[in-house]
CHARMM internal coordinates of N, CA and C (Angstrom, degrees):
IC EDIT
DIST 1 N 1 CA 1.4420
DIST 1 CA 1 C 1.5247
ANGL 1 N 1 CA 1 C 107.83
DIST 1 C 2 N 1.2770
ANGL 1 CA 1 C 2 N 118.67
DIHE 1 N 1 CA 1 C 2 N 138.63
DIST 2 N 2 CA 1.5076
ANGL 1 C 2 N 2 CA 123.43
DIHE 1 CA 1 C 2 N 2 CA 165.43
DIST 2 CA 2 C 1.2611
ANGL 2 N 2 CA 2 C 128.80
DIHE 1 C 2 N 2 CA 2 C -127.45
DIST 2 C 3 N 1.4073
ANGL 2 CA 2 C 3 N 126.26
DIHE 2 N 2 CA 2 C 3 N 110.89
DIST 3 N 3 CA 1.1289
ANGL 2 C 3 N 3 CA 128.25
DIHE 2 CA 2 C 3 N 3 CA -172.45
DIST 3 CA 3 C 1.3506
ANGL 3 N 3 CA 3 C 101.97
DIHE 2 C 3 N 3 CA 3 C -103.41
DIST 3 C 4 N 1.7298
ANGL 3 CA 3 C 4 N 114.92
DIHE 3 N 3 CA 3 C 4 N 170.06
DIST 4 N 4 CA 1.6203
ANGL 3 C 4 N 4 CA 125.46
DIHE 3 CA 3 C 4 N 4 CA -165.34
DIST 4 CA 4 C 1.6736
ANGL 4 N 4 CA 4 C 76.13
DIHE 3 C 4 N 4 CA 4 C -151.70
DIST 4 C 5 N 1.9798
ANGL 4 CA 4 C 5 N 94.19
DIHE 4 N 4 CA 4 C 5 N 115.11
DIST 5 N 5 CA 1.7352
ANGL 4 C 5 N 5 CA 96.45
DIHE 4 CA 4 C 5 N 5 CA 140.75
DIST 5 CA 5 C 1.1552
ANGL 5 N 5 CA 5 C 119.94
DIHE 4 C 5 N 5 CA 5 C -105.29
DIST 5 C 6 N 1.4216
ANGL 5 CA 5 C 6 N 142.44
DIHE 5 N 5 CA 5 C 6 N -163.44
DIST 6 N 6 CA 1.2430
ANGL 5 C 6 N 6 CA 162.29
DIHE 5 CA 5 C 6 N 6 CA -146.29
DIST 6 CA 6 C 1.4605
ANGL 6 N 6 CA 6 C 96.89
DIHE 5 C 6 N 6 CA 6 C -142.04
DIST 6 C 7 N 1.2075
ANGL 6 CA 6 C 7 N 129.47
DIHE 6 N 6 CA 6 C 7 N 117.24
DIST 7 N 7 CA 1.6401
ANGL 6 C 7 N 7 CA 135.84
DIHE 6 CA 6 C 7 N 7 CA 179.79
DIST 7 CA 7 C 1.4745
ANGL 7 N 7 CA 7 C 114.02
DIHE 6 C 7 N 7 CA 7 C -138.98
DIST 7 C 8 N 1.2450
ANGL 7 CA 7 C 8 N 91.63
DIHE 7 N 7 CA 7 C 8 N 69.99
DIST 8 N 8 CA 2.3131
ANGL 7 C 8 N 8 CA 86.66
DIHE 7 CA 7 C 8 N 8 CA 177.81
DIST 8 CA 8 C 0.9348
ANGL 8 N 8 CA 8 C 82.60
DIHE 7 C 8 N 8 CA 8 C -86.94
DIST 8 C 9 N 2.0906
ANGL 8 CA 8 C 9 N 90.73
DIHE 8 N 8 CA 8 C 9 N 170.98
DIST 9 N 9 CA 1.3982
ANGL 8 C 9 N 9 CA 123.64
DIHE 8 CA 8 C 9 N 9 CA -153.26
DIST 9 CA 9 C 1.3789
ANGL 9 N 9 CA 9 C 128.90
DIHE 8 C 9 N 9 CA 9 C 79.04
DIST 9 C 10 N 1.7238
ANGL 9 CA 9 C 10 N 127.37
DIHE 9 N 9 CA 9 C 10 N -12.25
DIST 10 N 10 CA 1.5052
ANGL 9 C 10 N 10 CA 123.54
DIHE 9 CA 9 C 10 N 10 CA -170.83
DIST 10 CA 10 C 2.0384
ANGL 10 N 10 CA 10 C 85.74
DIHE 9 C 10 N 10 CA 10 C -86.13
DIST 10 C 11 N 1.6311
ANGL 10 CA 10 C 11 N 93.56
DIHE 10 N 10 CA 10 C 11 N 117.82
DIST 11 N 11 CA 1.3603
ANGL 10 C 11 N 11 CA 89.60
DIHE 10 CA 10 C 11 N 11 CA 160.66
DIST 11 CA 11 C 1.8679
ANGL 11 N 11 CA 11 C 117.23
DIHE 10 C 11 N 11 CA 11 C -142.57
DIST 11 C 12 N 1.1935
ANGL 11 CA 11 C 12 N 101.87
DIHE 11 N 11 CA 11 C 12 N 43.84
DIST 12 N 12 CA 1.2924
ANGL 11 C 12 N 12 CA 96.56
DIHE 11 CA 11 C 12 N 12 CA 161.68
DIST 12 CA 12 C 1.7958
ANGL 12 N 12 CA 12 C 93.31
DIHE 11 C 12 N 12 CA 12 C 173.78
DIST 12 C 13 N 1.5677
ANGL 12 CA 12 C 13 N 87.37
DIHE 12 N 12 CA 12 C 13 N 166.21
DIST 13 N 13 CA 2.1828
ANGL 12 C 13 N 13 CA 81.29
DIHE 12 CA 12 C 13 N 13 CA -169.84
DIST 13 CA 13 C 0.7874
ANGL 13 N 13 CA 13 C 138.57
DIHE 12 C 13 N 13 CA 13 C -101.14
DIST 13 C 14 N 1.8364
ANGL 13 CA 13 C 14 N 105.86
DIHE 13 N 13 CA 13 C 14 N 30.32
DIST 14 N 14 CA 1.2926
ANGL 13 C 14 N 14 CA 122.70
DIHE 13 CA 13 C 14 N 14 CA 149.21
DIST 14 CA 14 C 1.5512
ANGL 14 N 14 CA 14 C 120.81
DIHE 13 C 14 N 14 CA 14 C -71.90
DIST 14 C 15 N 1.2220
ANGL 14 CA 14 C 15 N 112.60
DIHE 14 N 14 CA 14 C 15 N -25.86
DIST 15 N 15 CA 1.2991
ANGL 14 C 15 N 15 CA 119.09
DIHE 14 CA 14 C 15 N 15 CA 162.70
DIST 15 CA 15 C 1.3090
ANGL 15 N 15 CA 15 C 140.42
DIHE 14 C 15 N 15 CA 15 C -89.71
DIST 15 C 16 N 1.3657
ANGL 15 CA 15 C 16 N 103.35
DIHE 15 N 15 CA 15 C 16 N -22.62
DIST 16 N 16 CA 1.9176
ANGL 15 C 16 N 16 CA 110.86
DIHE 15 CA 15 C 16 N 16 CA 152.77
DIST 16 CA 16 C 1.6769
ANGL 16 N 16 CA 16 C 104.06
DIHE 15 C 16 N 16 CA 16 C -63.13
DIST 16 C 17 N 1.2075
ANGL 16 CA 16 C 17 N 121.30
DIHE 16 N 16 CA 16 C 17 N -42.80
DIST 17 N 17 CA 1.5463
ANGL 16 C 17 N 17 CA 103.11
DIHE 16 CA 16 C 17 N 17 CA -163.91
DIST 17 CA 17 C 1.3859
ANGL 17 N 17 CA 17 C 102.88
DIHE 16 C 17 N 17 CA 17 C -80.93
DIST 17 C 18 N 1.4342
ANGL 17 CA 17 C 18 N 128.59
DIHE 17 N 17 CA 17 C 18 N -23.39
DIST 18 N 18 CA 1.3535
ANGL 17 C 18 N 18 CA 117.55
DIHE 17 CA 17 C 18 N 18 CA 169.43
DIST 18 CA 18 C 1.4015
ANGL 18 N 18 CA 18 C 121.93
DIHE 17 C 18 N 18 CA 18 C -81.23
DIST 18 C 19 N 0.9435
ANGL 18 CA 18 C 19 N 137.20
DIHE 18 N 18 CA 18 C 19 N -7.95
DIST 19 N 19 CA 1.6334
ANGL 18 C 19 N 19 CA 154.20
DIHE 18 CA 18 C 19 N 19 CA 158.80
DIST 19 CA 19 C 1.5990
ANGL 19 N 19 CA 19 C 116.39
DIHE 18 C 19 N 19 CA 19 C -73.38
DIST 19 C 20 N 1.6946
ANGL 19 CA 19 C 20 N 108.96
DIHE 19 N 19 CA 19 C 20 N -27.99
DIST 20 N 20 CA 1.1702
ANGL 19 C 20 N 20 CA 125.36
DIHE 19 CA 19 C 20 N 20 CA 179.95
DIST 20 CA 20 C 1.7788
ANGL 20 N 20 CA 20 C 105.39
DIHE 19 C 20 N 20 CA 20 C -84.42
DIST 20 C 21 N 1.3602
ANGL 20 CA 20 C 21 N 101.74
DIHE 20 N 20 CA 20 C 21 N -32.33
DIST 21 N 21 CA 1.3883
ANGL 20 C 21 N 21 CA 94.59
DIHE 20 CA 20 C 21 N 21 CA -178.17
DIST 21 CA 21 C 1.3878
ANGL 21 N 21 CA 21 C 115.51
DIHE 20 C 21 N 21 CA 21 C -94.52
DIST 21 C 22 N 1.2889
ANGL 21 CA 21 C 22 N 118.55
DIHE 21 N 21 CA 21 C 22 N -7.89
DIST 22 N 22 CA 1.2435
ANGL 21 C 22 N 22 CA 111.35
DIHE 21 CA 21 C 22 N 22 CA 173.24
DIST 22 CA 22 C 1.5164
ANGL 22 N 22 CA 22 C 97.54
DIHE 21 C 22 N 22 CA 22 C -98.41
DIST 22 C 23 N 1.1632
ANGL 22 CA 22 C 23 N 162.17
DIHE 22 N 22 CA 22 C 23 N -25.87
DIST 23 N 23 CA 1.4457
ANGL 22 C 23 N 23 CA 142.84
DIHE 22 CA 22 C 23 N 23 CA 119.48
DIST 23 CA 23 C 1.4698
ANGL 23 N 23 CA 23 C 127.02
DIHE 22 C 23 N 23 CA 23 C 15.40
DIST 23 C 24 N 1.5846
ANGL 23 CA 23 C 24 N 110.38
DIHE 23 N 23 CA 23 C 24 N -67.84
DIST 24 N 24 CA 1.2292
ANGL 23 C 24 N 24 CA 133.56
DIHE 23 CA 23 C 24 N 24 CA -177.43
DIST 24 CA 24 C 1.5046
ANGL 24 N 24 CA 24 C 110.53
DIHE 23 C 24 N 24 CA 24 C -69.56
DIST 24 C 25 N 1.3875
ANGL 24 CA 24 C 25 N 112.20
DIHE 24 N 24 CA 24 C 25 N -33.81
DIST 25 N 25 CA 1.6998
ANGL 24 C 25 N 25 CA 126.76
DIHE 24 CA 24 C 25 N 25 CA -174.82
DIST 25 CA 25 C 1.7408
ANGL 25 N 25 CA 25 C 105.11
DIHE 24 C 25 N 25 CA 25 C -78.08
DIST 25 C 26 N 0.9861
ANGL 25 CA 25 C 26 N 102.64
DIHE 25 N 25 CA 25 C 26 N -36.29
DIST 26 N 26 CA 1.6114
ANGL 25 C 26 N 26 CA 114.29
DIHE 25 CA 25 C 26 N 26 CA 175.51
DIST 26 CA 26 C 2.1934
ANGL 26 N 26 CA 26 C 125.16
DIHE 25 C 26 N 26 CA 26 C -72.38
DIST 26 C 27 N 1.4679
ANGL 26 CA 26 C 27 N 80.62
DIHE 26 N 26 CA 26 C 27 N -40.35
DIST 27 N 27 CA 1.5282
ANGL 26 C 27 N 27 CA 81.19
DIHE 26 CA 26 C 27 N 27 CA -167.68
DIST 27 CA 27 C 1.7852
ANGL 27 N 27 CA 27 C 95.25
DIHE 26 C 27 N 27 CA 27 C -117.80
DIST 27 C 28 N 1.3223
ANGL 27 CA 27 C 28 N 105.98
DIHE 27 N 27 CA 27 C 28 N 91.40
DIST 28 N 28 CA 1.5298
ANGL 27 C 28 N 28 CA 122.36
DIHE 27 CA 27 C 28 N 28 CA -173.62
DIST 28 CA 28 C 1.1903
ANGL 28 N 28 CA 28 C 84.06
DIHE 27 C 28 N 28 CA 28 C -90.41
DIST 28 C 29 N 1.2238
ANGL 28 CA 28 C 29 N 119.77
DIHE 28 N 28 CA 28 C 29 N 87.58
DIST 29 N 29 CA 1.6841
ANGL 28 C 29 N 29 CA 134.81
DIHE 28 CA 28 C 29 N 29 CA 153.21
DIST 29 CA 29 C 1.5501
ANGL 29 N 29 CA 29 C 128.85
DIHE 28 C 29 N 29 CA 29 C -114.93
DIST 29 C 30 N 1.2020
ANGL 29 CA 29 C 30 N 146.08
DIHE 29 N 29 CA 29 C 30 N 108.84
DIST 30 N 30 CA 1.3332
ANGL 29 C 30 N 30 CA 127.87
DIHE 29 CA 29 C 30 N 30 CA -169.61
DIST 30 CA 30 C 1.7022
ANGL 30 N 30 CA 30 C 113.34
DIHE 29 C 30 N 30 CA 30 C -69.66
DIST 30 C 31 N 1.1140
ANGL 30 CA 30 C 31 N 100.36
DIHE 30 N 30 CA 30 C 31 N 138.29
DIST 31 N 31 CA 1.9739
ANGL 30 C 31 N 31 CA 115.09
DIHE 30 CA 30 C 31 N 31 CA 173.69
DIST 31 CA 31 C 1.8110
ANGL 31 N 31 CA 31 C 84.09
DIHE 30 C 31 N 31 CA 31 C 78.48
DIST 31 C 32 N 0.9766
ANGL 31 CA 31 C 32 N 120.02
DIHE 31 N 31 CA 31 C 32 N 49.46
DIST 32 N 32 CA 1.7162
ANGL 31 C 32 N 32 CA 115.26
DIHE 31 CA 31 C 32 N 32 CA 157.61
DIST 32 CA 32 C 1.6791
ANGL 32 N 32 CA 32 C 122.35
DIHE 31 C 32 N 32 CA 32 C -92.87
DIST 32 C 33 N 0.9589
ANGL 32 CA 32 C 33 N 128.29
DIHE 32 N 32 CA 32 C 33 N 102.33
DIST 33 N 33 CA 1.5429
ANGL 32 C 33 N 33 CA 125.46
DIHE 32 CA 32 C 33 N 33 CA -176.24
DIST 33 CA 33 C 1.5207
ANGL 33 N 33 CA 33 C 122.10
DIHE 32 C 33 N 33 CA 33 C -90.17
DIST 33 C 34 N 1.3087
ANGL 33 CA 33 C 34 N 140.06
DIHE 33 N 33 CA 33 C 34 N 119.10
DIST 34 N 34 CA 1.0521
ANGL 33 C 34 N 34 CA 139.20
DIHE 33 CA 33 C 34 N 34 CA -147.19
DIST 34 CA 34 C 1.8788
ANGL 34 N 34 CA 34 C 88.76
DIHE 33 C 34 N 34 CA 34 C -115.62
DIST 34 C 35 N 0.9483
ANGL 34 CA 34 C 35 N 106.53
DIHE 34 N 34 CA 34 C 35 N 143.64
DIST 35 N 35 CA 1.8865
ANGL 34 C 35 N 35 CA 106.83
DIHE 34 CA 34 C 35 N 35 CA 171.10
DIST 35 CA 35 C 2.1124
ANGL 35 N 35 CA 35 C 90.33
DIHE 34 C 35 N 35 CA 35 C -161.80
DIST 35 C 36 N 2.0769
ANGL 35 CA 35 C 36 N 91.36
DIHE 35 N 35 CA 35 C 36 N 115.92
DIST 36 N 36 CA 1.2019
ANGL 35 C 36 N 36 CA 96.55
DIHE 35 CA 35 C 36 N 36 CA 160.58
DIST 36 CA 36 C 1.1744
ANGL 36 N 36 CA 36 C 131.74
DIHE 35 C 36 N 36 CA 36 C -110.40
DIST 36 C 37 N 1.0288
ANGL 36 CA 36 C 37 N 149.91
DIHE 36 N 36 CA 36 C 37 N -170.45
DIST 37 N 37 CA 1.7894
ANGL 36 C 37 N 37 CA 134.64
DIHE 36 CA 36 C 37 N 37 CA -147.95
DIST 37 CA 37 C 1.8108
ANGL 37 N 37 CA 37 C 87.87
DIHE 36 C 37 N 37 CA 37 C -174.29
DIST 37 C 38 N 1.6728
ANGL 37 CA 37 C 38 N 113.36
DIHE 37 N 37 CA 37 C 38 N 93.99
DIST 38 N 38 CA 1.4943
ANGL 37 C 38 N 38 CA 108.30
DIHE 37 CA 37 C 38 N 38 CA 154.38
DIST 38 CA 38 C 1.6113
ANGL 38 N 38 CA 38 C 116.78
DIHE 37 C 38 N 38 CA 38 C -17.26
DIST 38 C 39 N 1.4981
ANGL 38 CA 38 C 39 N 107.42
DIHE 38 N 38 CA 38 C 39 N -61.21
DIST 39 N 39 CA 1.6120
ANGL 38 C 39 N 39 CA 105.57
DIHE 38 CA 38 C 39 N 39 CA -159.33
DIST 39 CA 39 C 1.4492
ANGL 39 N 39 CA 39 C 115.00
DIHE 38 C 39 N 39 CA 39 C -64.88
DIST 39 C 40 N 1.5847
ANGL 39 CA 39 C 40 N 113.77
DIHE 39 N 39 CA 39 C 40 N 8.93
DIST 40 N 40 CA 2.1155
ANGL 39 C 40 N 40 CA 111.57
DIHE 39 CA 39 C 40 N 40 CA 166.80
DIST 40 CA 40 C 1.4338
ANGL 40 N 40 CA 40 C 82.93
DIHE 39 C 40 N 40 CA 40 C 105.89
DIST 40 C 41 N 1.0803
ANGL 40 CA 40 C 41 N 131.84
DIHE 40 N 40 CA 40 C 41 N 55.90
DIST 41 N 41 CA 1.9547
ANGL 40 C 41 N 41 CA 122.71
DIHE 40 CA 40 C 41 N 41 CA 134.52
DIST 41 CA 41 C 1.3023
ANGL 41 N 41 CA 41 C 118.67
DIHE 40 C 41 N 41 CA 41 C -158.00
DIST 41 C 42 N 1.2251
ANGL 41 CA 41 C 42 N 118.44
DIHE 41 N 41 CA 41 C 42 N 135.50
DIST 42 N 42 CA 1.7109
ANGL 41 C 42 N 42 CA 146.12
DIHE 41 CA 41 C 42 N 42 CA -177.37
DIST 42 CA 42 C 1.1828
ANGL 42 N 42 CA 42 C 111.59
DIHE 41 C 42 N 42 CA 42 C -102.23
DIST 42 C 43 N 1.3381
ANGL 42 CA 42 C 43 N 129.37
DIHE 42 N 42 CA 42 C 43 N 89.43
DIST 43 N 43 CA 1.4416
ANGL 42 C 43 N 43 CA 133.77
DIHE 42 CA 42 C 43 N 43 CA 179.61
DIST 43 CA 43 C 1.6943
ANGL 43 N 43 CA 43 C 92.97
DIHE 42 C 43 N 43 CA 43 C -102.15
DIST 43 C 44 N 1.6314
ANGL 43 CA 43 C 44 N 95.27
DIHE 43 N 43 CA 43 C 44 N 141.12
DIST 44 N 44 CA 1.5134
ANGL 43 C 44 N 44 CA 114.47
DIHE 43 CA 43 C 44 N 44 CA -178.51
DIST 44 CA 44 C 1.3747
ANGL 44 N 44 CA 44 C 111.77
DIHE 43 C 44 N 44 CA 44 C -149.51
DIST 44 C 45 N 1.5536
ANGL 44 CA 44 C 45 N 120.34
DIHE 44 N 44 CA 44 C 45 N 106.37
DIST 45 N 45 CA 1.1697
ANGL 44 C 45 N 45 CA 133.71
DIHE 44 CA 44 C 45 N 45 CA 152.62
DIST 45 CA 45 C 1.2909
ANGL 45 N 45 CA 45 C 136.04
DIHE 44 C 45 N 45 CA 45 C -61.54
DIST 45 C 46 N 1.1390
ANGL 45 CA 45 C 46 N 112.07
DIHE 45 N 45 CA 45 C 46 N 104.76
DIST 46 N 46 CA 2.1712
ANGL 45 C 46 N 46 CA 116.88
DIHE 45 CA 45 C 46 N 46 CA -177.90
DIST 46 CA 46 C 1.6626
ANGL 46 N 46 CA 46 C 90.79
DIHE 45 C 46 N 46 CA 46 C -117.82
DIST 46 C 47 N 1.5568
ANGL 46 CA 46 C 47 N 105.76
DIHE 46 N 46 CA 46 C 47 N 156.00
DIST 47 N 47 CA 1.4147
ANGL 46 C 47 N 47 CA 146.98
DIHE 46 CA 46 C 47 N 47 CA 169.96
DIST 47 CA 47 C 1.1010
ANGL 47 N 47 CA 47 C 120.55
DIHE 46 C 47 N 47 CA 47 C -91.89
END
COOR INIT
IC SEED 1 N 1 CA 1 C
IC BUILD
């Protein structure tokens, strides 16, 4: 399954990787892929 949220405000990648890790801390799923995008979208792949 792949869902896409909407995330304004990520503007530099100190803040994707901390948004990324609390992502990862949240959705304890195995084979989950997190991909963030400065320009406002969070696409996340689960199995």
């Amino acid at each position: 399954m792949k869902r896409k949220f909407q995330t304004d405000g990520i503007s530099c990648s100190g803040c994707i990787t901390r948004v990324k890790k609390t992502l990862e801390a949240h959705l304890a799923i195995n084979n989950t892929e997190i991909f963030l995008n400065p320009i406002g979208a969070a696409i996340i792949n689960m199995t």
